[in-house]
MDTraj code that builds the backbone (N, CA, C; nanometers):
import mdtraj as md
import numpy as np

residues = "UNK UNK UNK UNK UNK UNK UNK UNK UNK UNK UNK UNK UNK UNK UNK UNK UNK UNK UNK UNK UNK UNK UNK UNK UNK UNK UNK UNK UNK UNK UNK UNK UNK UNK UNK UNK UNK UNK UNK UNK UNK UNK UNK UNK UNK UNK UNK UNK UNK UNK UNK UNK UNK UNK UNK UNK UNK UNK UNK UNK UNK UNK UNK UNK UNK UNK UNK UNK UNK UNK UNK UNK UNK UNK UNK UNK UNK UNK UNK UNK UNK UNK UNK UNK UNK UNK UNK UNK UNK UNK UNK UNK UNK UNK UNK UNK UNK UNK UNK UNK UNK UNK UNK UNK UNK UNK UNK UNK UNK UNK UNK UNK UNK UNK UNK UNK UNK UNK UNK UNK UNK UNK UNK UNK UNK UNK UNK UNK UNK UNK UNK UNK UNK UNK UNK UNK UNK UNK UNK UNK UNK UNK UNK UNK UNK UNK UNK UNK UNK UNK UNK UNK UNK UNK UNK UNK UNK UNK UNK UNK UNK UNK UNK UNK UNK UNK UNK UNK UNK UNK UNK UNK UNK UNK UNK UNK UNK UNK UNK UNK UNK UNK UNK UNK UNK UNK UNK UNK UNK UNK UNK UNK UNK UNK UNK UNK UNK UNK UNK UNK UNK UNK UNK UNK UNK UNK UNK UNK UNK UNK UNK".split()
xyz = np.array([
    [5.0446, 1.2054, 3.1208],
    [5.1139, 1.1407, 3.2310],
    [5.2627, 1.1309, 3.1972],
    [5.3630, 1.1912, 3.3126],
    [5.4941, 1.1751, 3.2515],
    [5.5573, 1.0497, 3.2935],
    [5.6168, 1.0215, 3.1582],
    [5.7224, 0.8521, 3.2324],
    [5.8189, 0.9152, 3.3328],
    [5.7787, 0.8044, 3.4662],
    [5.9192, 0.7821, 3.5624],
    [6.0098, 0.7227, 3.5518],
    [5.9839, 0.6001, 3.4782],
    [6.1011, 0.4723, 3.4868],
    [6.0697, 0.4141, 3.3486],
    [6.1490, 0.3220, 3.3518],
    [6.1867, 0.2497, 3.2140],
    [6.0935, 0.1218, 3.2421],
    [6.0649, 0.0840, 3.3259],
    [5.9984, -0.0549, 3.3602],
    [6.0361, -0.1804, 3.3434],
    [5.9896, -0.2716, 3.3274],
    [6.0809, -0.4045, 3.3469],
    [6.0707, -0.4856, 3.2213],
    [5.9932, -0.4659, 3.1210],
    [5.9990, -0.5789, 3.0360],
    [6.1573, -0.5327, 2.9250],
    [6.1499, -0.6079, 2.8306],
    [6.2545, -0.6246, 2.7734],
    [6.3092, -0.5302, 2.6752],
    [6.2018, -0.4847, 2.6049],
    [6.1971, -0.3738, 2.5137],
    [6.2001, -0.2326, 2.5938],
    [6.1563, -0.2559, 2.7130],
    [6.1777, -0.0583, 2.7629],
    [6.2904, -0.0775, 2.8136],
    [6.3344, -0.2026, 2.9504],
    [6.4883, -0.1852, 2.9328],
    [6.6109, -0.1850, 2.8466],
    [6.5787, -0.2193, 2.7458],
    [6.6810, -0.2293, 2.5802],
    [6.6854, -0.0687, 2.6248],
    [6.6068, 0.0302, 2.6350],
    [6.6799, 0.1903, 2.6135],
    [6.7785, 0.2378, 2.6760],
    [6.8103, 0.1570, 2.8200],
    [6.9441, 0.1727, 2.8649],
    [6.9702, 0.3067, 2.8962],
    [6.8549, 0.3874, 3.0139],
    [6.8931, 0.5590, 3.0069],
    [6.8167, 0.5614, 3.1404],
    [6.8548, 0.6909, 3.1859],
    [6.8477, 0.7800, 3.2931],
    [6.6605, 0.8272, 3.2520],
    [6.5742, 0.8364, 3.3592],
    [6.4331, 0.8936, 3.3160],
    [6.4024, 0.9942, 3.4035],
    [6.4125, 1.1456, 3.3654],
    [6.3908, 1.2500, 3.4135],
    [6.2240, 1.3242, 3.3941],
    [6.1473, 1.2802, 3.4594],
    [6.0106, 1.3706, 3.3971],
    [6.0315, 1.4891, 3.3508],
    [6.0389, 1.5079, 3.2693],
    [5.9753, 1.6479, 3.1875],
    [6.0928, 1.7047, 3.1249],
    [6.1867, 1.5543, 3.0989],
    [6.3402, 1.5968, 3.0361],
    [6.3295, 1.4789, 2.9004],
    [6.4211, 1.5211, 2.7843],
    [6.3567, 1.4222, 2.6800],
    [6.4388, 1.2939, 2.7652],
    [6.3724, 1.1701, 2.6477],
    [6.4199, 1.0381, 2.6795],
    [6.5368, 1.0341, 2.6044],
    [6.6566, 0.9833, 2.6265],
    [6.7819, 0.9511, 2.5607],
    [6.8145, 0.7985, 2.5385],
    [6.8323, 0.7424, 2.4654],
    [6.8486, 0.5724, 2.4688],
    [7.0312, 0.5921, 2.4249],
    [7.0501, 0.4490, 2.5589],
    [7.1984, 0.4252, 2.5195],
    [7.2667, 0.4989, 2.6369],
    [7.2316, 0.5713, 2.6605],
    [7.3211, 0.6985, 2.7542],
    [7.4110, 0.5960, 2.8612],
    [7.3583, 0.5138, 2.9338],
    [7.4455, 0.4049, 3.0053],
    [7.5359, 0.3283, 2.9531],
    [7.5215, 0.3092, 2.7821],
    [7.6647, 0.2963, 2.7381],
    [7.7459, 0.3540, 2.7033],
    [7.7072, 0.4785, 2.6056],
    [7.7931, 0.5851, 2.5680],
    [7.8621, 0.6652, 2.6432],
    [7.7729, 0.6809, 2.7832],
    [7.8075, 0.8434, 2.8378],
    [7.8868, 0.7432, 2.9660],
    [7.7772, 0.7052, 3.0153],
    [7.8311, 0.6273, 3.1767],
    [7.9321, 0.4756, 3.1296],
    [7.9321, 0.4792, 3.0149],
    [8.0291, 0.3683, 2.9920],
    [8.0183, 0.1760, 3.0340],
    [7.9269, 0.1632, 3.0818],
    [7.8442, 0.0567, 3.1135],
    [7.8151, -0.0441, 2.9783],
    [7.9173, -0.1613, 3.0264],
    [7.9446, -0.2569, 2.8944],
    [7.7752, -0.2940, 2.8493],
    [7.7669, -0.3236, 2.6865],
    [7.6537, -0.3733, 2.6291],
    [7.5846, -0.4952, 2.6798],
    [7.4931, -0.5717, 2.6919],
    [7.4326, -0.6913, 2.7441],
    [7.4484, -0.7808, 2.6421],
    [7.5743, -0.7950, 2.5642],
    [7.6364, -0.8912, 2.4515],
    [7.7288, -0.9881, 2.4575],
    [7.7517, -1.0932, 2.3847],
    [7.8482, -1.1989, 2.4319],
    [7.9774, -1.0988, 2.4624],
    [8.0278, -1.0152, 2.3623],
    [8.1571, -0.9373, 2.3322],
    [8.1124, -0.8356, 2.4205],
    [8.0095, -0.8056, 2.4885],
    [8.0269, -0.6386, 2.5909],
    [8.0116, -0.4975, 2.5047],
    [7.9790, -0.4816, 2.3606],
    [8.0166, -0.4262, 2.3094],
    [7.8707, -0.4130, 2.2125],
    [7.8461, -0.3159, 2.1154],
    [7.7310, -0.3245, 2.0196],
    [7.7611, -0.3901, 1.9098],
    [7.6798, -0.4999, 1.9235],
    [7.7368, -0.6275, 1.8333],
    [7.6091, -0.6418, 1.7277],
    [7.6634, -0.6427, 1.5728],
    [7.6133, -0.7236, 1.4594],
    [7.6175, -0.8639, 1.4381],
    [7.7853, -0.9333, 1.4577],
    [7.7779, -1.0548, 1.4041],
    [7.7406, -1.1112, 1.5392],
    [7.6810, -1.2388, 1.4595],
    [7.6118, -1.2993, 1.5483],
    [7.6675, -1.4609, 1.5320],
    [7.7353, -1.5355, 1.6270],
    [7.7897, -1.6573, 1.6064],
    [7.7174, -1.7967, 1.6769],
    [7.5927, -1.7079, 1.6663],
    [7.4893, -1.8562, 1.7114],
    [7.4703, -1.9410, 1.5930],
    [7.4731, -2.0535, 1.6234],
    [7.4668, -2.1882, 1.5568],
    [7.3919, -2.1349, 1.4824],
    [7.2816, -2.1638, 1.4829],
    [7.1295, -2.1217, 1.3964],
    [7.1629, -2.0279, 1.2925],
    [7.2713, -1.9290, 1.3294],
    [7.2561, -1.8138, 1.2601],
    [7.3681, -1.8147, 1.1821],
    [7.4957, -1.9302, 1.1922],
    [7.5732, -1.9465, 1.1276],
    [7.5003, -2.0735, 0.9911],
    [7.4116, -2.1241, 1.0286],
    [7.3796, -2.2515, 0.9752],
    [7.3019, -2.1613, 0.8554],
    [7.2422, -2.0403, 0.8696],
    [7.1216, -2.0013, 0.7718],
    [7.1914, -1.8649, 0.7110],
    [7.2982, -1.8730, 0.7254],
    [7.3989, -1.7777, 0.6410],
    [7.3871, -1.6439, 0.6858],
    [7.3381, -1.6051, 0.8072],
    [7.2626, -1.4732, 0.8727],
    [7.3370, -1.4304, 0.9835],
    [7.4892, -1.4847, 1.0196],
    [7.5411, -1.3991, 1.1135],
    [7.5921, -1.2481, 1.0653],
    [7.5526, -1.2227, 0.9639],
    [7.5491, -1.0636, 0.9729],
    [7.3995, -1.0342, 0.8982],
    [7.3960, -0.9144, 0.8648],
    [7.2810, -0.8645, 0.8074],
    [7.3222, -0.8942, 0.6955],
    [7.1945, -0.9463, 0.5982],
    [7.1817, -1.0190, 0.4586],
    [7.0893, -1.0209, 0.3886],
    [7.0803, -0.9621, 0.2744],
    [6.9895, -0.9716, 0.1859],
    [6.9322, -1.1138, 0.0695],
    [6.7935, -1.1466, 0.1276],
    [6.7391, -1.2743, 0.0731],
    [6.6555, -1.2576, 0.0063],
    [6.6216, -1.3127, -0.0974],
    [6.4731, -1.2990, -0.1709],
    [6.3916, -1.3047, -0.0529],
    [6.2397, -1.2470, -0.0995],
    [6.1337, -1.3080, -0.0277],
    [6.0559, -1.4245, -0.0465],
    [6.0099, -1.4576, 0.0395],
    [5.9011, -1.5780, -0.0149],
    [5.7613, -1.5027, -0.0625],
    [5.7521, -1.5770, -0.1492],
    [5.5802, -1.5310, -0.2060],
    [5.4310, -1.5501, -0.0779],
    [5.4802, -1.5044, 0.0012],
    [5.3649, -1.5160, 0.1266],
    [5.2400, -1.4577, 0.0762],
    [5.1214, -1.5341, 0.0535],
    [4.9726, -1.5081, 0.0432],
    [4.9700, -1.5579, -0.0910],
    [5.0724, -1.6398, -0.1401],
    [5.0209, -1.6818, -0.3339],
    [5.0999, -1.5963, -0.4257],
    [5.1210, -1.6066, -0.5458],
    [5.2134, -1.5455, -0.6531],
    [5.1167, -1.4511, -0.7148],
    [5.0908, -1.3728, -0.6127],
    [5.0457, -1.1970, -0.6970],
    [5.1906, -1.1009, -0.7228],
    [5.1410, -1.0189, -0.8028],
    [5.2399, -0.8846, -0.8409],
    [5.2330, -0.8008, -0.7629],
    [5.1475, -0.7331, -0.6311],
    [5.1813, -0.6288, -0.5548],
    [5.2148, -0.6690, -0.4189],
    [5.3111, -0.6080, -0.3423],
    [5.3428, -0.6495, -0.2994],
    [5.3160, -0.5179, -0.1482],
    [5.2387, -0.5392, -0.0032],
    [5.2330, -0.4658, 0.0700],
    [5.3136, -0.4486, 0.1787],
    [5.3494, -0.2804, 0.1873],
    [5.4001, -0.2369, 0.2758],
    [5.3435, -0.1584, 0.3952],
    [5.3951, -0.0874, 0.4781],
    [5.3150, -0.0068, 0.6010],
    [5.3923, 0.0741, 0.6657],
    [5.3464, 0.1213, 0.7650],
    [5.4148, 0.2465, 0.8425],
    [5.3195, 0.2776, 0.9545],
    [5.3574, 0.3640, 1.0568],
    [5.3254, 0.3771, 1.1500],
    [5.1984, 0.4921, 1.1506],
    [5.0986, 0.4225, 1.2055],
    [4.9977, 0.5743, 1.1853],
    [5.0295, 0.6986, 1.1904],
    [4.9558, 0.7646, 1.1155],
    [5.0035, 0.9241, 1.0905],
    [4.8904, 1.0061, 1.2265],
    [4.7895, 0.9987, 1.2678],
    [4.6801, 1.0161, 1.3618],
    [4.6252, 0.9740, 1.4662],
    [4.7363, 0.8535, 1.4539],
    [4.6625, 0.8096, 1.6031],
    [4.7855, 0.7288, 1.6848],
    [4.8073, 0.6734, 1.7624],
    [4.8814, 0.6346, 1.8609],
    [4.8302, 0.4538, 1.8894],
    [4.9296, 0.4335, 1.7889],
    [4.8851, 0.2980, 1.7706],
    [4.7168, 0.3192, 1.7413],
    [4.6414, 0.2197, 1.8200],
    [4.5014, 0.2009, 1.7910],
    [4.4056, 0.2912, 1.8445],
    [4.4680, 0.4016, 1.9853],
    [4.4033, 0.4946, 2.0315],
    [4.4062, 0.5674, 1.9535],
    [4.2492, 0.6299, 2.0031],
    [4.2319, 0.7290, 1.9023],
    [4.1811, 0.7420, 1.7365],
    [4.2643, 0.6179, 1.6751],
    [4.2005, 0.5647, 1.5545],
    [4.0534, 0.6623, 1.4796],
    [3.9807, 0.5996, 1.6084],
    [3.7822, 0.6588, 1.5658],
    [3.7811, 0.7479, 1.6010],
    [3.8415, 0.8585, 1.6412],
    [3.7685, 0.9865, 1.6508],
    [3.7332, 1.0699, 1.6003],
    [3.6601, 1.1215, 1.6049],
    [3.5984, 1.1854, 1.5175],
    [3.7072, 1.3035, 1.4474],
    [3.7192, 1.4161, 1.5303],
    [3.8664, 1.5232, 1.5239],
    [3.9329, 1.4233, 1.4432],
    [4.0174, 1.3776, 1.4510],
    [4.1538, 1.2852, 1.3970],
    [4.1374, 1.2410, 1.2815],
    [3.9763, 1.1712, 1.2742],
    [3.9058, 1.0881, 1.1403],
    [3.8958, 1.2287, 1.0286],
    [3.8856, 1.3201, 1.0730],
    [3.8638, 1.4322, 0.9805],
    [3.9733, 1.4909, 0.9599],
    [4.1016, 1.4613, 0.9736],
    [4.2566, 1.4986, 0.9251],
    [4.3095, 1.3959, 0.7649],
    [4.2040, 1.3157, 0.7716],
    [4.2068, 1.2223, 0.6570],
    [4.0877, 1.2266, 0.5992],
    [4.1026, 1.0858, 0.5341],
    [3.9550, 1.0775, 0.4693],
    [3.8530, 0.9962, 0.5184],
    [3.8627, 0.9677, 0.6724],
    [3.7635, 0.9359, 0.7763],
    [3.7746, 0.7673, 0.7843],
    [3.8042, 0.7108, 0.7081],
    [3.8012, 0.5532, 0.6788],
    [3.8975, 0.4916, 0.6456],
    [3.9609, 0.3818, 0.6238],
    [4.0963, 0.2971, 0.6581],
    [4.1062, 0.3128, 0.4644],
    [4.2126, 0.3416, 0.4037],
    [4.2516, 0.3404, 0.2680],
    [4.4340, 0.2596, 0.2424],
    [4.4241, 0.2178, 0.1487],
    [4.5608, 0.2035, 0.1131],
    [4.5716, 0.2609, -0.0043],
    [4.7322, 0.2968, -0.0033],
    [4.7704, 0.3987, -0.1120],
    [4.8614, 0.2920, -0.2070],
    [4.7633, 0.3106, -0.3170],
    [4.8187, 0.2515, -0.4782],
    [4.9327, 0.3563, -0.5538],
    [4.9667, 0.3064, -0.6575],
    [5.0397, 0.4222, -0.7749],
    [4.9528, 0.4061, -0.8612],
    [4.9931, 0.5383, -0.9595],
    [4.9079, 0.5932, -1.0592],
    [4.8715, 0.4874, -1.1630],
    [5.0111, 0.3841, -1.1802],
    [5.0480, 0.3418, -1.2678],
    [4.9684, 0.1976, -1.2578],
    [4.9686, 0.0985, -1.0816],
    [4.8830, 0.0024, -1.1180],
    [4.7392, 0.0491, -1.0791],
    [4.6708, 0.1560, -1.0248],
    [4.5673, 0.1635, -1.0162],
    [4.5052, 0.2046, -1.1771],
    [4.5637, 0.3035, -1.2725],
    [4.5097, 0.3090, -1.3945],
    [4.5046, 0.1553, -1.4848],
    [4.5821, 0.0724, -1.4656],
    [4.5807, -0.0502, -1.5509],
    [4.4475, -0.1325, -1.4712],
    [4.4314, -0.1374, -1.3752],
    [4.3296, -0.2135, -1.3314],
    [4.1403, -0.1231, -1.3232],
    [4.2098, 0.0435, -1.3892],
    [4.0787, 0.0834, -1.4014],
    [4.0327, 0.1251, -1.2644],
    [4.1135, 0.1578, -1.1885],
    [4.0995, 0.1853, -1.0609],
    [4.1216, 0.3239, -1.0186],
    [4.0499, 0.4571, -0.9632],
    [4.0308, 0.5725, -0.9385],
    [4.0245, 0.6443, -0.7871],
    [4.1071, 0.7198, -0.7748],
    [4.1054, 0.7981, -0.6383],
    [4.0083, 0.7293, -0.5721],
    [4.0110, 0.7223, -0.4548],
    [3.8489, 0.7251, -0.3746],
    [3.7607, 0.6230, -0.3908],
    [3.8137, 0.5073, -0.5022],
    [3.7456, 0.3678, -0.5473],
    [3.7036, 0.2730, -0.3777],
    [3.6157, 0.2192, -0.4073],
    [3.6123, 0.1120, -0.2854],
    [3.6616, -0.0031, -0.3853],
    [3.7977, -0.0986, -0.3258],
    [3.8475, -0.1776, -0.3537],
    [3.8906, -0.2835, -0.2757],
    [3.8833, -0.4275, -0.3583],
    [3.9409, -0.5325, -0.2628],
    [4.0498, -0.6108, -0.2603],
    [4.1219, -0.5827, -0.1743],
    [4.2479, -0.6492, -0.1691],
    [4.1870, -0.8217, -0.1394],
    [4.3066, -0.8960, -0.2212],
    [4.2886, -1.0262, -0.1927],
    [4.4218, -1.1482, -0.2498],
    [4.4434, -1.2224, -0.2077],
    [4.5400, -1.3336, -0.1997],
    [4.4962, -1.4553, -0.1906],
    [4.6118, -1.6121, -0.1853],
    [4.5158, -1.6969, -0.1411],
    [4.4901, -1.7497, 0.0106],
    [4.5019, -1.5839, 0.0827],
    [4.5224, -1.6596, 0.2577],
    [4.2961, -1.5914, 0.2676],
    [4.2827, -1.4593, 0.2254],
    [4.1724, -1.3971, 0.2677],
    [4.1467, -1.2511, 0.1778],
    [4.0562, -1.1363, 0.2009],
    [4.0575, -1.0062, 0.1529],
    [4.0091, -0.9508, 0.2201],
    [4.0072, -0.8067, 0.1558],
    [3.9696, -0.7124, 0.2661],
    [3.8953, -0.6166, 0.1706],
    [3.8289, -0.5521, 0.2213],
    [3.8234, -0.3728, 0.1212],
    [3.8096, -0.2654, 0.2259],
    [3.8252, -0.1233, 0.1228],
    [3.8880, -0.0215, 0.1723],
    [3.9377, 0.0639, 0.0616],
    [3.8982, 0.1307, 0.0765],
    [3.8950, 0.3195, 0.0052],
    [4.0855, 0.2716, -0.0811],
    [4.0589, 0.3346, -0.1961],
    [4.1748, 0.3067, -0.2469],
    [4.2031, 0.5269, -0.2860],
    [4.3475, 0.5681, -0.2763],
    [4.4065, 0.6487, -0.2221],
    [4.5295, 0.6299, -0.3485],
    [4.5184, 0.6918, -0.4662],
    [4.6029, 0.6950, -0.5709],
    [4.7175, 0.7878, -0.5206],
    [4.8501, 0.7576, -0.5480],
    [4.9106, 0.8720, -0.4864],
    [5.0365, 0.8034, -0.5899],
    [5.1144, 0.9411, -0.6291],
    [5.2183, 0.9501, -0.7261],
    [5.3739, 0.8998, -0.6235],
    [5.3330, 0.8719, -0.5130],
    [5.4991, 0.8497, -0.4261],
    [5.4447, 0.7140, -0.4101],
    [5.3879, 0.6092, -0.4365],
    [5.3811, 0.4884, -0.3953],
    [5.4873, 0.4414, -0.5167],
    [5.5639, 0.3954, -0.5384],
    [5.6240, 0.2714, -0.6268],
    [5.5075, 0.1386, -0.7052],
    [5.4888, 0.1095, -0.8582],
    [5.4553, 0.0518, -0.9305],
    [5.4821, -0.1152, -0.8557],
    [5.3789, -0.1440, -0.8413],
    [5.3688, -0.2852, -0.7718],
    [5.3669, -0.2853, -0.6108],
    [5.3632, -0.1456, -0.5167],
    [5.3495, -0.1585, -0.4051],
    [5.2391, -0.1020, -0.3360],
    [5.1969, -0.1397, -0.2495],
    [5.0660, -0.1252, -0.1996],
    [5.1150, -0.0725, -0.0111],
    [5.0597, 0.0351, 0.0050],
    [5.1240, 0.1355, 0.1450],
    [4.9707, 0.1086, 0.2199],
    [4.9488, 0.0691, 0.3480],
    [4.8519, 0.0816, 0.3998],
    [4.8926, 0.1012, 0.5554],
    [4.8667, 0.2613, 0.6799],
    [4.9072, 0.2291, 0.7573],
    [4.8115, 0.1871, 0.8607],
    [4.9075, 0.1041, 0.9828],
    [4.8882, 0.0222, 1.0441],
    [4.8086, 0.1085, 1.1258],
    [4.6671, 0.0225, 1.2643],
    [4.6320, 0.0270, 1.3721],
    [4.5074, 0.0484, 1.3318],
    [4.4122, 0.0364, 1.2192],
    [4.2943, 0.0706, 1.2055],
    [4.2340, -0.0446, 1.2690],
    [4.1016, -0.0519, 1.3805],
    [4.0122, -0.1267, 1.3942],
    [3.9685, -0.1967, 1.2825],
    [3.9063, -0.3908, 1.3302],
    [3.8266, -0.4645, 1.2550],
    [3.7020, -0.3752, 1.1944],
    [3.6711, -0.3476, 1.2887],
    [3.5260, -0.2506, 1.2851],
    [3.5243, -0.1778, 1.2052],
    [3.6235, -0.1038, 1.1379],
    [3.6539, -0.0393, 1.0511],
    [3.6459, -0.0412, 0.8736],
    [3.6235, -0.1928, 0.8394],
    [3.5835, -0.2576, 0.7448],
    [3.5065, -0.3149, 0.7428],
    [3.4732, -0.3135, 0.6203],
    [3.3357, -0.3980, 0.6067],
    [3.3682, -0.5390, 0.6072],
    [3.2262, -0.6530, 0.6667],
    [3.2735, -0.7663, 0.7354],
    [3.3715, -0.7558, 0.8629],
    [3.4179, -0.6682, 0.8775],
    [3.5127, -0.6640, 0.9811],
    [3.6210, -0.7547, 0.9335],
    [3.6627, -0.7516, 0.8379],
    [3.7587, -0.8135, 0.7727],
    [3.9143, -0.6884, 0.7571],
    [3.9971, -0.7407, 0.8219],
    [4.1147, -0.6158, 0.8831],
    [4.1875, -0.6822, 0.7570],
    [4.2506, -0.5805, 0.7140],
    [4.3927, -0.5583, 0.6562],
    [4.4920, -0.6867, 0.6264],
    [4.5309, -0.7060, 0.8270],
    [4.5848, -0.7913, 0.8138],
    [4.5524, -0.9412, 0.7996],
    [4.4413, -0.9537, 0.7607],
    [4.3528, -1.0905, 0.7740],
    [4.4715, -1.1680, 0.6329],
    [4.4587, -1.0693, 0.5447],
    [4.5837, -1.1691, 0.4062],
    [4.6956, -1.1415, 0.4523],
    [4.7732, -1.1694, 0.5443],
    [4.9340, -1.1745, 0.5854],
    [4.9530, -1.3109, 0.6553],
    [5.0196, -1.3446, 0.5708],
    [5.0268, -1.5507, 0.6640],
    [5.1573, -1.5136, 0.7255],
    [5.2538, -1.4111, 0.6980],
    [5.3607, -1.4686, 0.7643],
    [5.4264, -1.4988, 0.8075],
    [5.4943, -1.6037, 0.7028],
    [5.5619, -1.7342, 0.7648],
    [5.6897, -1.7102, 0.8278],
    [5.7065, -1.8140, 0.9451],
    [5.7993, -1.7276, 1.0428],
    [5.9445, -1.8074, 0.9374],
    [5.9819, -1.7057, 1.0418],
    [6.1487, -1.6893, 1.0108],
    [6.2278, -1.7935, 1.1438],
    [6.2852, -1.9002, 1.1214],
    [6.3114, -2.0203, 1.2438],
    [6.4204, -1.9514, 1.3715],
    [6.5107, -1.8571, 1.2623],
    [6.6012, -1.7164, 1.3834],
    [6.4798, -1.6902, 1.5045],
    [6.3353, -1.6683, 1.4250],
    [6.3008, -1.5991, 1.5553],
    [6.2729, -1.6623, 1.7135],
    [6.3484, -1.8370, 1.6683],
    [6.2844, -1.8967, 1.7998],
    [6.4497, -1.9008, 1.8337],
    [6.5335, -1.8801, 1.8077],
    [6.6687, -1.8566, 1.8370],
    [6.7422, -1.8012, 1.9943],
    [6.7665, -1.8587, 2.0525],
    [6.7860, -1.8058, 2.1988],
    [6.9199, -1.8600, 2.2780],
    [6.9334, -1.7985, 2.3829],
    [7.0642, -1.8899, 2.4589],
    [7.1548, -1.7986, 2.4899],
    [7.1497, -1.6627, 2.4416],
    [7.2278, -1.5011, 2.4090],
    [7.0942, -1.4388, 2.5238],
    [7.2220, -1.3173, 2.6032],
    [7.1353, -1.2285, 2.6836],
    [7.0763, -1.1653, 2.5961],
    [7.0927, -1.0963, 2.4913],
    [7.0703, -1.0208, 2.3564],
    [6.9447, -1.0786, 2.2867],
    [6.9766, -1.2071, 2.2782],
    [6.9174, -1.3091, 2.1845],
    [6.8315, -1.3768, 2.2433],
    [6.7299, -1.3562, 2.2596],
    [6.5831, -1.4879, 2.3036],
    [6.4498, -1.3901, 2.3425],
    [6.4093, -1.4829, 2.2515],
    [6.2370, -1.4795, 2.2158],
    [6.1831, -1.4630, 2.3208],
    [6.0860, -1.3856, 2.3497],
    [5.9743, -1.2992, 2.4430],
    [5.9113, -1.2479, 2.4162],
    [5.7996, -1.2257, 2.5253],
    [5.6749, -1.1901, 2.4696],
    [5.6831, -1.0674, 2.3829],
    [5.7515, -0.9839, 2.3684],
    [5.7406, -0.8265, 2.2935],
    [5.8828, -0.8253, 2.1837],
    [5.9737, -0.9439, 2.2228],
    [6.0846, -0.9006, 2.1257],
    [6.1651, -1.0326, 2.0647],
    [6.1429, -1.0277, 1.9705],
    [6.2428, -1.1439, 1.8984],
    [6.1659, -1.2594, 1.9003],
    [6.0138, -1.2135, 1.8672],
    [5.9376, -1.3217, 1.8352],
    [5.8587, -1.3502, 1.7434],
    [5.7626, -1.4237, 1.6587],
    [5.6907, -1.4172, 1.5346],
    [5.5993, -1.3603, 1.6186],
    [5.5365, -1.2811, 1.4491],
    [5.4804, -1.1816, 1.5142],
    [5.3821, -1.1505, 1.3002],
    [5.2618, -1.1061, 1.3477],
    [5.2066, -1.0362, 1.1662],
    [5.3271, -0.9567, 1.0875],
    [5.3673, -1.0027, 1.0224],
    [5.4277, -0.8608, 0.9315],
    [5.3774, -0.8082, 0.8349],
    [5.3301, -0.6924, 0.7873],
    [5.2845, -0.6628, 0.6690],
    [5.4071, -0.6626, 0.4762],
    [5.5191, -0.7573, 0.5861],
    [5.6636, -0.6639, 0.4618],
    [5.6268, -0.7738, 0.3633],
    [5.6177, -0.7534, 0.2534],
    [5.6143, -0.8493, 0.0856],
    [5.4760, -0.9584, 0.1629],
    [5.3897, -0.9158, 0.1876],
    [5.2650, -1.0303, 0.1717],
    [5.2033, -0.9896, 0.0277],
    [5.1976, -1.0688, -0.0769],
    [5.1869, -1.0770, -0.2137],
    [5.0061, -1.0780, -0.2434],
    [4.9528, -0.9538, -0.2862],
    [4.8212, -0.9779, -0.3058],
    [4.7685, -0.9136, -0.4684],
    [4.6925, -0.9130, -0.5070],
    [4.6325, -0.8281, -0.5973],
    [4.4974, -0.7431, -0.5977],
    [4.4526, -0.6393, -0.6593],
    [4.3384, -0.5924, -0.6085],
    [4.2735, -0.5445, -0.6874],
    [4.0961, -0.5162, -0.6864],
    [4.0069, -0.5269, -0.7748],
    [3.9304, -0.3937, -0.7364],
    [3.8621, -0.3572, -0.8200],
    [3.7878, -0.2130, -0.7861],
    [3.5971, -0.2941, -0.7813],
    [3.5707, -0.2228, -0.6291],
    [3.4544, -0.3002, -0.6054],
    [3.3150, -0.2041, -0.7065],
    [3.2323, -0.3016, -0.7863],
    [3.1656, -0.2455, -0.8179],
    [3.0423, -0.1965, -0.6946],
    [2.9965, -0.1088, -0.7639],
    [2.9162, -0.0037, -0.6802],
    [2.7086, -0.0557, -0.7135],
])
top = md.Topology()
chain = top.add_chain()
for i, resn in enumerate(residues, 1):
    res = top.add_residue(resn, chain, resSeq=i)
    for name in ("N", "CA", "C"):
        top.add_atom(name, md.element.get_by_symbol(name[0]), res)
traj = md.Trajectory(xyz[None], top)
């Protein structure tokens, strides 16, 4: 089905473009090309940000903070990415698609903490913290980084055993910016600029399930 329009919620109008069926999508083009000021205090594509809130928490620009230890003081720490097979959650189970992988939901360890914990390609393993756990096919791979744990996103509950998802150990904890509003730019809605699961630094450790 080809897109006609941009539609009305907040996130498809953020692309700010012309929609031609069967022409690519361009984002921005109404500011760059047609010249049509930004939806910003300044009119303009704006970083700093001079909301109260955001002056008060040292964050009117982009800033680097420690993390909080979200899920308990483990050493690995999980990351994610966008499915490689499926489209968001469609599609996920199919059969075709399931057979471009290794058919079942895995996260990818390094060489380095899966050998210390005795842990092997293809292991059934359980992730766990002090929010919940999960298990799931463990996937040794030499590009993960020592202490990080890659698992991507959109696999069905159903998909694990217990039906215990992935994200069941991610508590977190919001960030108070995200209730921040009062800016055309700036305020919380249903799809943008709101708490929301993140998978970034939820702190877990993981065990190789015996068989």
């Amino acid at each position: 089905m080809a897109v006609t329009g941009l539609g009305l919620t907040a996130r498809s109008i953020g692309n700010a473009c012309d929609v031609s069926p069967g022409e690519p999508l361009v984002p921005l083009t109404w500011h760059i090309v047609k010249k049509e000021p930004y939806p910003t205090q300044t009119r303009r594509m704006q970083f700093y940000l001079d909301h109260d809130w955001y002056l008060e928490f040292g964050e009117e620009l982009p800033v680097q903070k420690e993390d909080p230890k979200a899920g308990g003081d483990y050493p690995l720490r999980v990351t994610g990415g966008h499915a490689r097979w499926s489209v968001h959650s469609c599609q996920t189970d199919h059969a075709l698609l399931l057979r471009l992988q290794r058919g079942e939901p895995v996260i990818f360890v390094s060489r380095a903490d899966a050998s210390s914990r005795g842990i092997s390609d293809g292991d059934d393993i359980e992730v766990y913290n002090d929010v919940a756990a999960f298990q799931c096919a463990a996937a040794v791979s030499a590009a993960v980084r020592p202490g990080q744990l890659l698992i991507y996103h959109a696999w069905e509950n159903f998909q694990f055993p217990g039906w215990r998802h992935f994200k069941s150990v991610m508590p977190s904890p919001m960030n108070p910016l995200e209730l921040a509003g009062g800016y055309y730019h700036l305020q919380s809605t249903s799809e943008s600029f709101h708490p929301g699961l993140s998978d970034r630094e939820t702190r877990v450790e993981l065990k190789r399930v015996a068989q």
